[in-house]
C-alpha positions as CSV (number, residue, x, y, z in Angstrom):
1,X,-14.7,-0.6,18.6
2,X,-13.2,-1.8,15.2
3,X,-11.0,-5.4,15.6
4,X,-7.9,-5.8,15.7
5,X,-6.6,-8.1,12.3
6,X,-2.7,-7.2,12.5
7,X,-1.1,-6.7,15.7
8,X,3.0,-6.1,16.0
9,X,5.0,-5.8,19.3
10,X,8.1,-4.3,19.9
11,X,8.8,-5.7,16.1
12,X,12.4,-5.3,14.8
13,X,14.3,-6.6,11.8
14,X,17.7,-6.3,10.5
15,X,18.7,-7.3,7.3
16,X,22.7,-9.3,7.5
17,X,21.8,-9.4,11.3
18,X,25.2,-10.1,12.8
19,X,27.2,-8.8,10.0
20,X,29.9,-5.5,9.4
21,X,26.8,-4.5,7.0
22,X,23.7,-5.3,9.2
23,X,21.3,-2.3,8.6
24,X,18.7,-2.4,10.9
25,X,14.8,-2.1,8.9
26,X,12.9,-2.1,11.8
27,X,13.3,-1.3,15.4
28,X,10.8,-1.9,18.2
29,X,7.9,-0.9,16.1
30,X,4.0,-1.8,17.9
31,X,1.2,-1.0,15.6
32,X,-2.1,-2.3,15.2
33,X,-4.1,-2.7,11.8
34,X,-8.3,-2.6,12.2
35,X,-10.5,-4.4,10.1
36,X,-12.3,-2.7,7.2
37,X,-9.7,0.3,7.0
38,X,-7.6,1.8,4.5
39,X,-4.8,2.5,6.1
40,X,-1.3,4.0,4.5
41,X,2.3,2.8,5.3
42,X,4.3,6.2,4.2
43,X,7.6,6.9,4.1
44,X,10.7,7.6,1.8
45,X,13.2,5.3,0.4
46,X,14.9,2.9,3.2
47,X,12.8,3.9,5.8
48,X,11.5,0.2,6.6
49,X,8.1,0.7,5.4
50,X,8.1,-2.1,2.1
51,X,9.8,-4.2,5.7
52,X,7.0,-4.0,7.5
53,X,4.8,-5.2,4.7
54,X,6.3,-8.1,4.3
55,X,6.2,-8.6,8.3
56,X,2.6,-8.4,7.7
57,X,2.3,-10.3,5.2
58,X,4.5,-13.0,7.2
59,X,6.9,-13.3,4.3
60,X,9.9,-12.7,6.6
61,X,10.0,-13.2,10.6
62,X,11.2,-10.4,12.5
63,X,14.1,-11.5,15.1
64,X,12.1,-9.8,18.2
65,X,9.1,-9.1,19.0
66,X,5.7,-10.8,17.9
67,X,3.0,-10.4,15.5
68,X,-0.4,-11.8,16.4
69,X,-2.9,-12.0,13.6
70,X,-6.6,-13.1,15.5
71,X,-8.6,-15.0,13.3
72,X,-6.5,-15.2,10.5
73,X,-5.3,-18.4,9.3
74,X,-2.3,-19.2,6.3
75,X,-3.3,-17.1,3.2
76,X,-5.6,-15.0,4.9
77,X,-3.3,-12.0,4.2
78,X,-2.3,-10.9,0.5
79,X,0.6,-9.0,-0.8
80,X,0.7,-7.4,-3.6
81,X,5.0,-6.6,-4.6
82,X,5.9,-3.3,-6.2
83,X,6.6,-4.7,-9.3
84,X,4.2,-7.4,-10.5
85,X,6.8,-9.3,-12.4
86,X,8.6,-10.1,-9.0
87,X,5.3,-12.7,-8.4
88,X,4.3,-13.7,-12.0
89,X,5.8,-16.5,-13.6
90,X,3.6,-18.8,-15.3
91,X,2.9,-18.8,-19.4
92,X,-0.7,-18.2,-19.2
93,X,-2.9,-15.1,-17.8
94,X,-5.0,-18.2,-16.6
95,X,-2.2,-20.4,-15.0
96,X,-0.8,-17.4,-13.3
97,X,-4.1,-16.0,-11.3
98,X,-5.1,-19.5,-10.7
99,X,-1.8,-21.0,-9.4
100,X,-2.7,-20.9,-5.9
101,X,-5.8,-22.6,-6.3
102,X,-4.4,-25.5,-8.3
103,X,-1.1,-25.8,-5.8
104,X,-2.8,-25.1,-2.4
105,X,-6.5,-24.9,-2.0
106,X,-6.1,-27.7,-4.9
107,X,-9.8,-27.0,-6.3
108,X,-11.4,-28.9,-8.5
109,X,-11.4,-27.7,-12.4
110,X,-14.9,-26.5,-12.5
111,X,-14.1,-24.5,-9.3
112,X,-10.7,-23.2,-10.5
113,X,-12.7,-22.0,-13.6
114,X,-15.5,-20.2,-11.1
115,X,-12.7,-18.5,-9.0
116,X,-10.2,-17.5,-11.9
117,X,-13.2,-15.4,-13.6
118,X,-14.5,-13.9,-10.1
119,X,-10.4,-12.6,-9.6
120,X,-10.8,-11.0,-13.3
121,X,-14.0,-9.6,-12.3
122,X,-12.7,-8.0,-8.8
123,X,-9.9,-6.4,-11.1
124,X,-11.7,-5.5,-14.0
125,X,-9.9,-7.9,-16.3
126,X,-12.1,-9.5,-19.3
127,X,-11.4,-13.1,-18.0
128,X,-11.6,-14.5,-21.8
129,X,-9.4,-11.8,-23.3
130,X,-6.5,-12.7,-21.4
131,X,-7.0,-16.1,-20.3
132,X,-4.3,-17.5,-22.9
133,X,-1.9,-14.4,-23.4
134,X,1.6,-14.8,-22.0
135,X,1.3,-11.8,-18.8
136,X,4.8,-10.5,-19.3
137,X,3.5,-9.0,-22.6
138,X,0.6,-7.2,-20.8
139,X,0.9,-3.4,-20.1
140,X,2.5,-2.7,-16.7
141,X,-1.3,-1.8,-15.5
142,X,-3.0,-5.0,-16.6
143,X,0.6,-6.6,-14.9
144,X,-0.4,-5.3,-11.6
145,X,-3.9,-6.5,-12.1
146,X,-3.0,-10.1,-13.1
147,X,-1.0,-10.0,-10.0
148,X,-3.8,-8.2,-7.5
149,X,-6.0,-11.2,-9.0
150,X,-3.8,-13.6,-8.0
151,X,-3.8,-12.6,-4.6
152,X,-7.2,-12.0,-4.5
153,X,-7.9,-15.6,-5.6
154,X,-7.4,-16.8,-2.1
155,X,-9.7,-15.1,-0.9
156,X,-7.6,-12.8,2.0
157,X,-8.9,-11.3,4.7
158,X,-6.1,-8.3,4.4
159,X,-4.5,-7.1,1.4
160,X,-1.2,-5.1,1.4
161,X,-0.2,-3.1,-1.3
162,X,3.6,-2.3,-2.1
163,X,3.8,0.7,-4.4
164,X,0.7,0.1,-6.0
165,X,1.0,2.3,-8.8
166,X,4.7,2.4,-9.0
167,X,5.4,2.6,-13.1
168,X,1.9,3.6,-14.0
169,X,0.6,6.7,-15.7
170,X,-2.0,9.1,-14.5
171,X,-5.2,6.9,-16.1
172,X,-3.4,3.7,-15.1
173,X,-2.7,4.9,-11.2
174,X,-6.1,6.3,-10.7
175,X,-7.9,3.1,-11.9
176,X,-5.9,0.6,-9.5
177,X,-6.0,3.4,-7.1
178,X,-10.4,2.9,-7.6
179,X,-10.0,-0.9,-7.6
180,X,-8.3,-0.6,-4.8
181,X,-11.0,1.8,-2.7
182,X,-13.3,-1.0,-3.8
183,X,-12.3,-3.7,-2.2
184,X,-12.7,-1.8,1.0
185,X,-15.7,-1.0,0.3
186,X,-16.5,-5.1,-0.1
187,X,-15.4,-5.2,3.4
188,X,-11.9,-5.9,3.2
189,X,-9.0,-4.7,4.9
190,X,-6.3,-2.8,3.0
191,X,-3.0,-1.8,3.6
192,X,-1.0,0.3,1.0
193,X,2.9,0.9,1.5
194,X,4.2,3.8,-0.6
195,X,5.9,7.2,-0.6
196,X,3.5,8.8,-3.1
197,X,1.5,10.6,0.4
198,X,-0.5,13.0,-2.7
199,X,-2.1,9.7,-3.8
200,X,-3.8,8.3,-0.8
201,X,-5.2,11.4,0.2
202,X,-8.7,10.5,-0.4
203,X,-8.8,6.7,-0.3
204,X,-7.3,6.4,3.5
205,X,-8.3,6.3,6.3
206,X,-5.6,6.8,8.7
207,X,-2.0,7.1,7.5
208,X,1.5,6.0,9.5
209,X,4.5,7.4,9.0
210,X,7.9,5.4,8.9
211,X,11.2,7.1,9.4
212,X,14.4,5.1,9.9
213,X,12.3,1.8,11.0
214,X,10.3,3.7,13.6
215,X,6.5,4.8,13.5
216,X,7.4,8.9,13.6
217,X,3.7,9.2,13.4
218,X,-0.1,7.6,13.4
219,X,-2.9,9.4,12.8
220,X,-5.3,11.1,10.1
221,X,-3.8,13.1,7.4
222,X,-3.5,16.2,8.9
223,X,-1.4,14.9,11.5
224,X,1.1,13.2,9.2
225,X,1.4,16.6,6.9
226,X,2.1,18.7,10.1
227,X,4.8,16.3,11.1
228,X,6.5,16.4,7.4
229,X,5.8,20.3,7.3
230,X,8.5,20.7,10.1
231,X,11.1,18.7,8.7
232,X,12.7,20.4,5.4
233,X,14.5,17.2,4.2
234,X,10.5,15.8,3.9
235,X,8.7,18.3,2.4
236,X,9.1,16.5,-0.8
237,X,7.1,13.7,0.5
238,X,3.6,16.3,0.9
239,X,1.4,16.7,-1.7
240,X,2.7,19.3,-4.3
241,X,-0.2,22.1,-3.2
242,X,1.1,21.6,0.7
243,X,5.1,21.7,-0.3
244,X,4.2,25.1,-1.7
245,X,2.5,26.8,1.1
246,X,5.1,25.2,3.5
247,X,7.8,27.1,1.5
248,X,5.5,31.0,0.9
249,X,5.1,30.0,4.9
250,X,8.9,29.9,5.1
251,X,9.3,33.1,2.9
252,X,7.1,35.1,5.1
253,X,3.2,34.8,3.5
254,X,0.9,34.4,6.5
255,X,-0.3,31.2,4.6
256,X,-1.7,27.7,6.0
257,X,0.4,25.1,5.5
258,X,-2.0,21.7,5.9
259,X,-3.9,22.4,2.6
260,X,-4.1,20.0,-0.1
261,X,-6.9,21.0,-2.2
262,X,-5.3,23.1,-5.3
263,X,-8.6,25.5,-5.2
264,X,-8.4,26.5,-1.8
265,X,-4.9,27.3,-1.7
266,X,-5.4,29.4,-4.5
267,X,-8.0,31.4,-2.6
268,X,-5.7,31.3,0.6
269,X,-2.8,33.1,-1.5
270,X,-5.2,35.4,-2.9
271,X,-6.9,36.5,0.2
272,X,-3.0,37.7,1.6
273,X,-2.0,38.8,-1.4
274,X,-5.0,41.3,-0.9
275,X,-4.6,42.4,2.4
């Protein structure tokens, strides 16, 4: 049986708690996170998902219920934000990544030097390219890794991911997407928050679904896709192959509607288009 990193208990949130414009994030949610999985935090925009990364993360306390992490001390969990520039703010590619070091582990220079270039490496930045460049002139993808190697620097146990490829193109999502599969592969525990359901297809392990601050669903991906398949106001979230047999399934073709693979829906089309 796999551990347990992240554990939450009847977790809820509110954001202006107390106010005429409280809105409620999170609401009595328990889920537990293993170690060594990939594991997807999906839903669409509001839904409390990007809330319960930062729970996770412990960048924000809920106001009831607990969240136990065994074994993991301060800094053992990473999060990566949506958008890069939200955690990057020193001059230097190399102050940035090795900020934490310097501030908290407070590492000597030869060791801030060994861990800045281990970050690049993990990340597939050339540590001596970039060392000096100011990273708000980077592309958005080298962005994202400056700030996944900043996190990374510490050394976490579990790394959460907010929109991971947010603002990236095709090449660009696919390679942070492959970074990303390999640090679980290193052993690591990985959590990645994002609406984009198509994209974590193959890198995930188990997916949970998030509608209006509740868990709506917590399995593999079959079991997610069945529960968006049967609410029309989500079918936007599946991937595009699965949207369209969902709607020939609607319009009457005797079709399945938990296919994702492009090739075999084309077959399954075919084959009652024939009969």
């Amino acid at each position: 049986m796999k551990n347990v990193v992240i554990s939450l208990k009847n977790v809820s949130y509110s954001y202006n708690a107390g106010s005429p414009i409280e809105k409620k994030a999170l609401q009595t949610v328990n889920l537990k996170i293993f170690q060594g999985e990939i594991t997807g935090i999906i839903g669409s925009t509001g839904s409390g998902k990007t809330t319960l990364g930062k729970i996770m993360a412990g960048l924000i306390q809920p106001q009831s219920g607990s969240v136990i992490t065994p074994g993991l001390g301060i800094g053992k969990v990473g999060l990566v934000f949506q958008f890069p520039e939200h955690q990057i703010f020193c001059r230097t590619v190399f102050h940035d990544i090795t900020y934490p070091v310097r501030e908290i582990k407070k590492l000597q220079e030869h060791d801030i030097e060994a861990a800045y270039i281990t970050a690049c490496n993990k990340v597939n930045l050339d540590a001596d390219a970039v060392r000096n460049i100011n990273p708000m002139k980077l592309s958005a993808g080298e962005k994202r890794r400056v700030a996944i190697a900043g996190v990374l620097i510490m050394e976490p146990q579990v790394m959460i991911f907010d929109e991971p490829t947010a603002g990236l193109d095709r090449t660009g999502k696919d390679s942070i997407l492959d970074e990303i599969k390999r640090l679980s592969d290193d052993g690591g525990t990985v959590i990645i928050v994002s609406h984009y359901i198509e994209e974590l297809l193959n890198i995930t392990d188990r997916m949970v679904l998030v509608e209006n601050g509740n868990i709506a669903a917590d399995g593999n991906i079959k079991d997610i896709i069945n529960r968006l398949s049967k609410n029309n106001e989500k079918l936007s979230m599946l991937p595009a192959v699965t949207e369209l047999m969902v709607r020939l399934k609607s319009k009457g073709l005797n079709v399945g509607t938990d296919i994702v693979d492009p090739e075999r829906a084309f077959m399954e089309i075919k084959k009652v288009l024939n009969n």
